[in-house]
C-alpha positions in Angstrom: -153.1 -119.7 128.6 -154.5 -123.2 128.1 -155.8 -125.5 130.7 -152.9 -128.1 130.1 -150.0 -125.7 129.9 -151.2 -124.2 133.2 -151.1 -127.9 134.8 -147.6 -128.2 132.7 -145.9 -125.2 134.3 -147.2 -125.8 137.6 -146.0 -128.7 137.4 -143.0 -128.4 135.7 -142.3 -125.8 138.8 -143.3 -128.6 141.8 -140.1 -130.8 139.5 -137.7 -127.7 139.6 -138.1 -127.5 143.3 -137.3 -131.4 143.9 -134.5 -130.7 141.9 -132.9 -128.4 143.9 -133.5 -130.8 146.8 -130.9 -132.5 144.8 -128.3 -130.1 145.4 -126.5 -131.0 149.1 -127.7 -128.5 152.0 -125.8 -126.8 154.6 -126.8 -127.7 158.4 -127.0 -124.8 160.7 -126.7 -125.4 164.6 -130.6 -124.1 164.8 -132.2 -126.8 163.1 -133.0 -124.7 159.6 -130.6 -126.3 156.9 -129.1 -123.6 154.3 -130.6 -124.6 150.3 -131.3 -123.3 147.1 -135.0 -124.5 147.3 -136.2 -120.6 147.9 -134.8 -119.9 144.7 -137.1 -122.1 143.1 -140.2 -120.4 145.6 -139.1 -116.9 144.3 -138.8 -118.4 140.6 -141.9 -119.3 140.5 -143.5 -116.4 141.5 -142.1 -114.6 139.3 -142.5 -116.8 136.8 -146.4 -118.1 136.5 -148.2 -115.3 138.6 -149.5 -115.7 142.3 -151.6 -118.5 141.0 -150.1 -120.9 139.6 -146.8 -120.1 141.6 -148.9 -120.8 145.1 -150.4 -124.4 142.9 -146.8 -125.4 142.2 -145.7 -125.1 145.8 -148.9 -126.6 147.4 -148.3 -129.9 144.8 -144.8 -129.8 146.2 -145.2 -129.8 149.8 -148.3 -132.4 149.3 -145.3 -134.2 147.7 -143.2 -133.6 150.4 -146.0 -134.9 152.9 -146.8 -138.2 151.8 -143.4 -139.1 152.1 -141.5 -138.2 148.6 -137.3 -137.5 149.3 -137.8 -134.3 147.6 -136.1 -131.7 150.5 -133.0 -131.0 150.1 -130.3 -133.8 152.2 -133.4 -136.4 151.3 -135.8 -135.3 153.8 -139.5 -135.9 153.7 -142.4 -137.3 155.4 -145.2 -135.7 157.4 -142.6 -134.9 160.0 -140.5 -132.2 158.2 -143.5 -130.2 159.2 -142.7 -130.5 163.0 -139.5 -129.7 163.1 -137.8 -125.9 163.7 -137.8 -125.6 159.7 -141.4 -126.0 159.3 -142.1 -122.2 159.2 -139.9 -121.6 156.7 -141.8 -124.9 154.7 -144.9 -124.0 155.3 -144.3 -120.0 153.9 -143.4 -121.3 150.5 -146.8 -120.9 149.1 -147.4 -118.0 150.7 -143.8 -116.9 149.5 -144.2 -117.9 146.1 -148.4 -116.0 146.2 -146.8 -112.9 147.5 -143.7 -112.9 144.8 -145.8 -113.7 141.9 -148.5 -110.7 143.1 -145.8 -107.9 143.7 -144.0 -109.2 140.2 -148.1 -109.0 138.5 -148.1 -105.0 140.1 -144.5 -104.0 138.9 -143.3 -102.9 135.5 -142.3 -105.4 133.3 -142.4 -103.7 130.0 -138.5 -104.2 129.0 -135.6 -106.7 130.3 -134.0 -104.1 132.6 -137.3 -103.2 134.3 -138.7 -107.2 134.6 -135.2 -107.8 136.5 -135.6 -104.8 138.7 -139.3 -106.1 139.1 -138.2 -109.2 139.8 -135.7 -108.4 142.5 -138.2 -106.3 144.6 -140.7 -108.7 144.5 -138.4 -112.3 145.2 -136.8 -109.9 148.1 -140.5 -109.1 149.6 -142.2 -112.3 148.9 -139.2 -114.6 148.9 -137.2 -113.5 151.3 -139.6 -111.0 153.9 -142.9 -113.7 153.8 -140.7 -116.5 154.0 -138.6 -115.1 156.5 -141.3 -113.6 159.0 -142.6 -117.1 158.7 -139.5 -118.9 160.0 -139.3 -117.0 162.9 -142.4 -117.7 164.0 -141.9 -121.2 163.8 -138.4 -121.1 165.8 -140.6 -119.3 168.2 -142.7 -121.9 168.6 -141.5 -125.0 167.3 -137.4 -124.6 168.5 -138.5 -122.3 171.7 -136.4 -119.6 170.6 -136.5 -116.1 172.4 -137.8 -113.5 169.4 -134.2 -112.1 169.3 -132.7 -115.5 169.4 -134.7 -115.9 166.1 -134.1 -112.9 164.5 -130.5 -113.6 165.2 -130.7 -117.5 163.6 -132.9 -116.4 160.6 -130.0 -113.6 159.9 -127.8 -116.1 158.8 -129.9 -117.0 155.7 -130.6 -112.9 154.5 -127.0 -113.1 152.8 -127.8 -115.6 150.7 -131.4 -115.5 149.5 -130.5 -111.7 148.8 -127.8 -113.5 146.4 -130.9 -115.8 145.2 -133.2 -112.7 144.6 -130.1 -111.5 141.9 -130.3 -114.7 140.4 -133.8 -114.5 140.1 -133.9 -111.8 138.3 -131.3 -112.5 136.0 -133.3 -115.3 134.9 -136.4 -113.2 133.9 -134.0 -110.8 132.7 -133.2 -113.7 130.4 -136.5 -115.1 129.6 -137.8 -111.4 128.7 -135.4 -111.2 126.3 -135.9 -114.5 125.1 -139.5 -114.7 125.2 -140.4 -111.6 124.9 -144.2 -112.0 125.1 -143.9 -114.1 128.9 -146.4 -112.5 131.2 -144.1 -112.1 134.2 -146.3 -112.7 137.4 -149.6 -112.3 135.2 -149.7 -116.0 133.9 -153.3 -117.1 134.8 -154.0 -113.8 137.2 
């Protein structure tokens, strides 16, 4: 792949992930809003490769850090990084690494078998990383109790499951569209 259209796509993914900032969040009593921002993480793992997918997120969060609006409800600023959501933040490269080198390891040779790929590796990457990540930081950012964690970060497994379908109904798409996409091997 070319120089540019590497620093097109990861770019172009850093923009889909602002955009869905745009869409309204759901506040949860322990501090970590519900949004459709890890769709975009698991996306772009599966997506551009580990690469790439771990560029787009770093530009994003840089984003995010010098004070760019671009989490969802508006938020940004060095603070989002201190606050009991900051695990969860701070796991989206990782997240998106992890996703985009299960999704380079699996099959990918057909639709059926890129979506299947792509399910495993958004629900290991996107959802296990990210998740293993937020607990941590309601550990040690909110001062929760390891259970009380597990029990808070619970309340998000329903949906990102739901987000690791979409995700692979998208490559589904795009591998029968585009048959010759590289799914997690873009730039490995």
């Amino acid at each position: 792949m070319q120089r540019n259209q590497s620093f097109a796509l990861v770019a172009l993914f850093a923009a889909l992930m602002a955009v869905l900032g745009l869409i309204p969040k759901i506040d949860l009593p322990l501090g970590v809003p519900i949004t459709l921002q890890t769709l975009g993480v698991m996306l772009a793992g599966c997506l551009l490769g580990p690469r790439r997918a771990l560029q787009a997120l770093v530009l994003f969060l840089v984003a995010v850090a010098i004070g760019l609006p671009l989490l969802s409800g508006g938020r940004g600023g060095f603070g989002v990084f201190f606050t009991p959501s900051a695990g969860y933040l701070l796991a989206w490269p990782v997240g998106a690494f992890v996703t985009g080198l299960i999704m380079h390891t699996l099959p990918a040779s057909t639709p059926s078998k890129v979506a299947l790929s792509a399910f495993v590796a958004s629900a290991l990457g996107g959802l296990l990383v990210i998740h293993a990540s937020g607990v941590v930081g309601l550990m040690g950012i909110a001062g929760m109790s390891l259970k009380q964690a597990l029990i808070g970060t619970s309340a998000f497994v329903p949906g990102d499951l739901i987000k690791c379908v979409l995700t692979a109904l998208v490559c589904h798409t795009v591998a029968r569209g585009l048959p010759d996409w590289k799914f997690g091997k873009q730039g490995v």
